[in-house]
N, C-alpha and C positions, 0 to 999 in steps of 0.2 A: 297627543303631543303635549309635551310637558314643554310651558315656555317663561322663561324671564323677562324682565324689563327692567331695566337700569335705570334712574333716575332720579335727578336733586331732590326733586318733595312731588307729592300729592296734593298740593296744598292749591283747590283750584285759582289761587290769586295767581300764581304764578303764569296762568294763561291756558289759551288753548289745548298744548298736548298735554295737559295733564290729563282733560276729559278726553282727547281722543282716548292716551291709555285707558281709559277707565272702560268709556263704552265701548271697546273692542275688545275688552279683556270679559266682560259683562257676555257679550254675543260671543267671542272663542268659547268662556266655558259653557254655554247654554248648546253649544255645540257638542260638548264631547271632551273637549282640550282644558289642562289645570294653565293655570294663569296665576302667576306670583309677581312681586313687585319689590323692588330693595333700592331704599332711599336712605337719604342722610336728615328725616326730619324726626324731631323727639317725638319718640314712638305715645306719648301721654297724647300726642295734638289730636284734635276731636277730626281734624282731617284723616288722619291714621284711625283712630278709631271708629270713625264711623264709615271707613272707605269699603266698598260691597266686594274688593277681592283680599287676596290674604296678601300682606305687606310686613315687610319686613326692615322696620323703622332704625335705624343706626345710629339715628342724632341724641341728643339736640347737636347740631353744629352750627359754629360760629362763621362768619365771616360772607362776603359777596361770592368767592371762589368754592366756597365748601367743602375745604382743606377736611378729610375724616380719617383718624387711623385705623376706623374697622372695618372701612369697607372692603382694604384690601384683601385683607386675612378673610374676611365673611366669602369671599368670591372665591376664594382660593379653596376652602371646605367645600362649599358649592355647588362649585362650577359643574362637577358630572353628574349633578342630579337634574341637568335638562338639558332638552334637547335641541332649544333655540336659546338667544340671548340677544335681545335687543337693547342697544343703546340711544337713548331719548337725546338728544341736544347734542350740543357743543358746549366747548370752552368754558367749561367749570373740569371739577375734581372727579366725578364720577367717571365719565367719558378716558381720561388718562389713566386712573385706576383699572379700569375693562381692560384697555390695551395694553399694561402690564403685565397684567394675570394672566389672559387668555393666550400672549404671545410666549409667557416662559411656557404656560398648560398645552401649546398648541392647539388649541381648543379655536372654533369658529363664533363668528360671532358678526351682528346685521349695524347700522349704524342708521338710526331716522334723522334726521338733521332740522324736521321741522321749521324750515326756511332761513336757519339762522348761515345760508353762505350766500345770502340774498345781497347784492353791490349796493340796493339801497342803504345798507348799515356807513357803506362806506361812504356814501356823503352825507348821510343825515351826520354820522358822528365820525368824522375825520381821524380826531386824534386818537376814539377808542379800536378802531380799524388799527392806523400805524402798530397799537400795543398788540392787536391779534396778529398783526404780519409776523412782529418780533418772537409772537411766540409758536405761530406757524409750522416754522419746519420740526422744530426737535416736538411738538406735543400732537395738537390736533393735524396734521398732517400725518401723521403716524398712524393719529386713530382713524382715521379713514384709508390709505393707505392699506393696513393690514386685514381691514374689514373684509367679510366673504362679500356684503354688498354693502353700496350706501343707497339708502331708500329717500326718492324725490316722488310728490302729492303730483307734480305734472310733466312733461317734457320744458316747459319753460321756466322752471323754479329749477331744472336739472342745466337747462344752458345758461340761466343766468351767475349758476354759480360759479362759472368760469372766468365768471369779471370779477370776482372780487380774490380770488387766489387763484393759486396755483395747484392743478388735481392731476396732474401727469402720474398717470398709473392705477389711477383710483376709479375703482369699478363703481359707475354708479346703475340703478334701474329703478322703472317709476313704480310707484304703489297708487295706482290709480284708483279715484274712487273711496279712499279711505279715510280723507279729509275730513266728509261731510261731520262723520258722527260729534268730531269735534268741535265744528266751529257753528254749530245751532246753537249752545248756551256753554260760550268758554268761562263766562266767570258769575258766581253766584249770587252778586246783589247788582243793581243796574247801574247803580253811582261808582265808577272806576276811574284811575286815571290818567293822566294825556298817554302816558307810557303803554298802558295797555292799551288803548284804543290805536296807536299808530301801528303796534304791535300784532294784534289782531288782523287792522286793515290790511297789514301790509300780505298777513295770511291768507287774505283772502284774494287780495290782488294776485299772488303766487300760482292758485289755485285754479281761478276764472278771469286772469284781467284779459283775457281774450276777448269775452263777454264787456267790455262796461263798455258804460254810455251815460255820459254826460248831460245833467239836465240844467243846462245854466240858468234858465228862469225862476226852476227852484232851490238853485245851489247846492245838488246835489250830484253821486255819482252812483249809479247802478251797477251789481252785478248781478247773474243770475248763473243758474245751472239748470237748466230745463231736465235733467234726469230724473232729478230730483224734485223739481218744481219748486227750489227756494231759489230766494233774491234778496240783496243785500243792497241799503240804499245808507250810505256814507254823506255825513253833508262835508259841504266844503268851507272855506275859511268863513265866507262872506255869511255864511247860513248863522241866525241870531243862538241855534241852538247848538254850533260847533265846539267840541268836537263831540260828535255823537252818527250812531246807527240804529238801524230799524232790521231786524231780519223778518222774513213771513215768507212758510210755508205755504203750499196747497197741498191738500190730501182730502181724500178718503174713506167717508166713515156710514158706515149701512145705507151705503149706497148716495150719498150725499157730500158734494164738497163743500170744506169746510178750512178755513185759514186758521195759520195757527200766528202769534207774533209775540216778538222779545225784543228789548232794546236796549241799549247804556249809554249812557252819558258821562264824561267828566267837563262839562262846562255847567250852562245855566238849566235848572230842573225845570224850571216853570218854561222856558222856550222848549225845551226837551218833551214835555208832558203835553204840550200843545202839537209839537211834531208826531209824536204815540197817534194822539189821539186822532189826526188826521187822515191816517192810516188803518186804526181803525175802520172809522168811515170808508178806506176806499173798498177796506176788506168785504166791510156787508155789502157795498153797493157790486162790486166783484160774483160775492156768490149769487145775489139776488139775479142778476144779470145770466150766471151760466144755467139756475133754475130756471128761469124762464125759456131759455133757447130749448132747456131739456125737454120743455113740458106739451 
């Protein structure tokens, strides 16, 4: 299978699904399947160049919307040289460019949404909700609308996007399972900030907030995924190292478990680097504990 992905940038600031695309795209072609990518970012950015699938860079472009006049015309040449076509996000320019082309092309085409029809946007930022309502019907309502699917990470990131629009007619189904790749290490340096870490959180809340649990004594909030055996520890206001998380894996390796851990912060590094290292600790005291039951 020969497959595309649509999307703003590569650029893993940008968050989460940029690395889901990457590492899925990484495991399709180790599979068998070609994996291509066509963005609006200047094809010089060392994001682009050094990204491990082939991309096809349209920018540089300006603005928050990423208004581009070649991406249309590029999809339009394109479009039949594959066989899937997935669109990353919402409510930018790519997204409305897809549903132009492919609806004059009659051409199919899958839409990921990546949480952004989450009702949290809608009271965190009130007044940028109103401006998506406005633009709702005549654009990204369309683009999901026409889509063959719209892809949701759980059943509960699929019902909760019924509070914040209107999806009357809009085929959605879940991609269960495919979250993970992405949200182990969404961004590449550990200091990030508040934006992405609510951003992130809120990705993960989508994902497993089935799972958390509240640790008020240490102002924290747990997620987990036992499939996987990672877990995700968010502190909450009152924590000196907020806003900030911890991820840690369990796996392993020739026959020995062994933890793996990542974290970021956009608040204080020195309360942050104290929380790390905590964790740490709990990880050795963790594996030491299941050697022994082993042995």
């Amino acid at each position: 299978m020969k497959l595309l992905h649509v999307l703003p940038t590569v650029d893993a600031h940008g968050g989460g699904p940029m690395e889901g695309v990457r590492q899925r795209g990484i495991r399709l072609r180790e599979l068998g399947h070609e994996v291509d990518l066509v963005t609006l970012d200047d094809p010089a950015s060392p994001s682009v160049t050094g990204h491990p699938l082939r991309v096809h860079a349209l920018g540089p472009t300006g603005g928050n919307y990423g208004f581009n006049p070649r991406l249309a015309p590029w999809l339009r040449a394109h479009a039949g040289d594959y066989d899937l076509t997935v669109v990353n996000g919402l409510w930018q320019y790519h997204s409305l460019a897809t549903w132009r082309v492919y609806r004059a092309l009659r051409r199919p085409y899958v839409v990921f949404t990546h949480g952004m029809l989450d009702p949290w946007f809608k009271q965190a930022y009130p007044l940028k909700h109103l401006k998506k309502w406005l633009y709702w019907p005549w654009a990204e309502y369309r683009v999901l609308r026409d889509a063959s699917a719209v892809l949701f990470t759980s059943e509960e990131e699929r019902r909760l996007a019924r509070e914040s629009f209107w999806l009357s007619g809009i085929v959605g189904s879940l991609l269960a399972g495919l979250a993970m790749a992405q949200e182990f290490q969404p961004y590449p340096v550990p200091q990030i900030s508040a934006e992405q870490f609510l951003r992130y959180a809120d990705e993960v809340r989508q994902n497993h907030g089935a799972t958390a649990q509240v640790v008020k004594e240490e102002n924290v909030i747990v997620f987990s995924d036992l499939r996987t055996r990672t877990f995700w520890v968010f502190t909450t206001k009152d924590h000196p190292a907020h806003p900030a998380w911890i991820t840690r894996q369990m796996y392993e390796e020739n026959g020995q478990v062994k933890v793996r851990q990542i974290g970021y912060f956009a608040g204080s590094e020195p309360a942050f680097a104290k929380l790390f290292r905590s964790y740490q600790e709990r990880n050795a005291q963790l594996v030491e504990d299941v050697q022994r039951r082993n042995q």
